[in-house]
N, C-alpha and C positions, 0 to 999 in steps of 0.2 A: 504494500500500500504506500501509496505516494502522498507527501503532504509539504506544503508551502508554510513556510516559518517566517512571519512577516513581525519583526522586532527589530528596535534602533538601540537597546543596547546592547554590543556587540559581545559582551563578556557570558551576559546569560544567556542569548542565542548561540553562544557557541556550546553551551556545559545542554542546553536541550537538545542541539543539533548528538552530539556524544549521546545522550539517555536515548532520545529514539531510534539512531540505530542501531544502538545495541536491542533495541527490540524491533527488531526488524523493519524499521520502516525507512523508506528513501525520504531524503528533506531536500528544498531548497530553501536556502534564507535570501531574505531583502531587508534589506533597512530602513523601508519609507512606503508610505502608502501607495505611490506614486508606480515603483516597482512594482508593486504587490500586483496591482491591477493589470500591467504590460505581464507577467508570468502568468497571471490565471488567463489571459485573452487564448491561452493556446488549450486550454479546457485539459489538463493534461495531469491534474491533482484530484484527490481522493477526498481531503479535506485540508482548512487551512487554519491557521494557529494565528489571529492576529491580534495585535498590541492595538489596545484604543488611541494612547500620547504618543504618535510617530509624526515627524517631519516630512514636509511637501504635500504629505494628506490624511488626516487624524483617519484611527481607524471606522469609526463608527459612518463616514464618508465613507471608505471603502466599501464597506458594508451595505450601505444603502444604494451606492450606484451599481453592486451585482445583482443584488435582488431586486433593483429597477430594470436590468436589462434578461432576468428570468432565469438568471443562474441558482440556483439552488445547491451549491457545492455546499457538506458540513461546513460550517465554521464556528469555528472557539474563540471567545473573548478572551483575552486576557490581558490585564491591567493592573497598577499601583493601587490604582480606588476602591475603594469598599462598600460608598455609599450607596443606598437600594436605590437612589433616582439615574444612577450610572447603569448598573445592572437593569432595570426596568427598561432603560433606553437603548441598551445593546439589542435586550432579547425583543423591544416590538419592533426595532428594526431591522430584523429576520434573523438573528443571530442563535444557533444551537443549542451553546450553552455558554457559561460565563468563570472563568476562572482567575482569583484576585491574588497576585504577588503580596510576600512571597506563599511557592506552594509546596505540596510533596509531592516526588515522583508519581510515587502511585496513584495519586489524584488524577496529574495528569492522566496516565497513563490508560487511567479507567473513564474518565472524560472522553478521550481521543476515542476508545473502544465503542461508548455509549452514542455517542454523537454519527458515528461511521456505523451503526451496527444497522439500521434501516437498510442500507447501500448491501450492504454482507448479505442481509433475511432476502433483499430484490432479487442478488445474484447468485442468490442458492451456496451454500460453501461447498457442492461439486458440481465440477464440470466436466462433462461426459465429452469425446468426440471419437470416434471408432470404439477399439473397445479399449480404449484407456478412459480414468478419471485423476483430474485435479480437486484435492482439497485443499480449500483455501485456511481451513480450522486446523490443520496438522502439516502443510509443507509437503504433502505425501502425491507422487505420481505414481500409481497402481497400474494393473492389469490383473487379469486371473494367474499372470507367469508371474507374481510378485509387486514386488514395491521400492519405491525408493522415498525416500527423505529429502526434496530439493533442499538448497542453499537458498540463502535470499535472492539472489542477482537470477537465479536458475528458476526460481519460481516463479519472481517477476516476469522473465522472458517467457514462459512457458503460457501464465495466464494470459497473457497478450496472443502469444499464438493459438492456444485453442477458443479464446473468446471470440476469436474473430477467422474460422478455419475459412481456405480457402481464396484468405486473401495478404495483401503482400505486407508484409513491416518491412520499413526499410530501417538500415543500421543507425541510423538517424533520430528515426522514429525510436529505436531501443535507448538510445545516448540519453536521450531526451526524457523517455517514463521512467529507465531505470538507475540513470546515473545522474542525473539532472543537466539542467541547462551549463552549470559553471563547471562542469567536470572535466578536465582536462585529457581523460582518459580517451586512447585512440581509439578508428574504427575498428580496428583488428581484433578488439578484445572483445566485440559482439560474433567475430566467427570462433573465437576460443570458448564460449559459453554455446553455440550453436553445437558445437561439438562435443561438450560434453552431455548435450542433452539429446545427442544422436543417439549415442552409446547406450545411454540408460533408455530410449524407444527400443535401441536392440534389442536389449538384456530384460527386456520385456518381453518383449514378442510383442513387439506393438504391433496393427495394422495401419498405422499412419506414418508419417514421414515428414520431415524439414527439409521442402524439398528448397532450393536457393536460388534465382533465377538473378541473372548477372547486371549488375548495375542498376539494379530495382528492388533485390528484398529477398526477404525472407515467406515460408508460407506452410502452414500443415495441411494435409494432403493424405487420403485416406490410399490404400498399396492397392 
């Protein structure tokens, strides 16, 4: 799961950016509302983590021009403030849920869960396509010949491929949901996770396939 970390001080955005993935989630951070809004225009986040006191555009603006323009991505408040007329005014201006600095991990972390869990119950936590399944609750890609345990990077690429069988991800399009925008990481490192998630379709006995069609993408593909 991918999630936009939109906070201007950069010392606690870095120590959240650390807590989340270590539990599995990709982030990107921005520092200003301004960003915040240019990152989500590529619709490419799960939920987003925003600070109400940012520079160039407070967040409760942010807030109001997605849910003006029909965006409904999760989003979490989170702020210095305490006051209920701050809270009251995040949540009737479409906001999830509301978290007040400082906080505990766990809060966060069952916040994040709570606020994304609608999006999880939509997309079912498996996904079927030939005779393999993805679980999104356990990391696990199955068949009747076994199981494997994805990695983050490997599941994220995987649920992209089967959510969408029969059509192309280009490595771009991977750079971008699994590594985020500011990742300096090469293309090349999308055909080394391509490969290892060949191996485990083998060792399966999968009947689908990542087939790769050249200078366009990636795509599964039932045998």
């Amino acid at each position: 799961m991918r999630l936009l970390l939109a906070e201007d001080e950069k010392s606690l955005s870095k120590a959240m950016i650390t807590i989340l993935k270590k539990n599995n989630y990709s982030v990107d951070a921005v520092y200003n509302g301004e960003d915040a809004l240019i990152y989500l225009e590529a619709g490419n986040y799960d939920g987003v983590i925003l600070d109400i006191m940012m520079p160039k555009l407070d967040g409760i603006s942010v807030l109001k021009k997605l849910r003006a323009q029909g965006n409904t991505i999760p989003i979490l408040m989170l702020t210095a403030k305490s006051e209920v007329d701050d809270k009251v005014l995040g949540l009737d201006s479409g906001a999830n849920d509301y978290l007040t600095k400082p906080f505990d991990t766990k809060e966060l972390l069952a916040r994040i869960r709570a606020m994304t869990r609608n999006q999880t119950v939509h997309l079912d936590s498996q996904i079927k396509f030939g005779n393999i399944t993805l679980d999104s609750s356990t990391y696990e890609l199955s068949s009747c010949g076994g199981s494997f345990r994805l990695a983050n990077k490997e599941f994220q690429m995987m649920e992209l491929l089967i959510s969408n069988p029969h059509c192309l991800v280009s490595s771009e399009r991977f750079l971008e949901k699994v590594w985020g925008y500011d990742s300096e990481v090469e293309t090349n490192v999308v055909w080394v996770y391509i490969s290892y998630l060949r191996k485990k379709l083998l060792a399966l006995h999968a009947n689908v396939q990542i087939k790769a069609q050249r200078n366009a993408g990636y795509s599964l593909e039932e045998t």
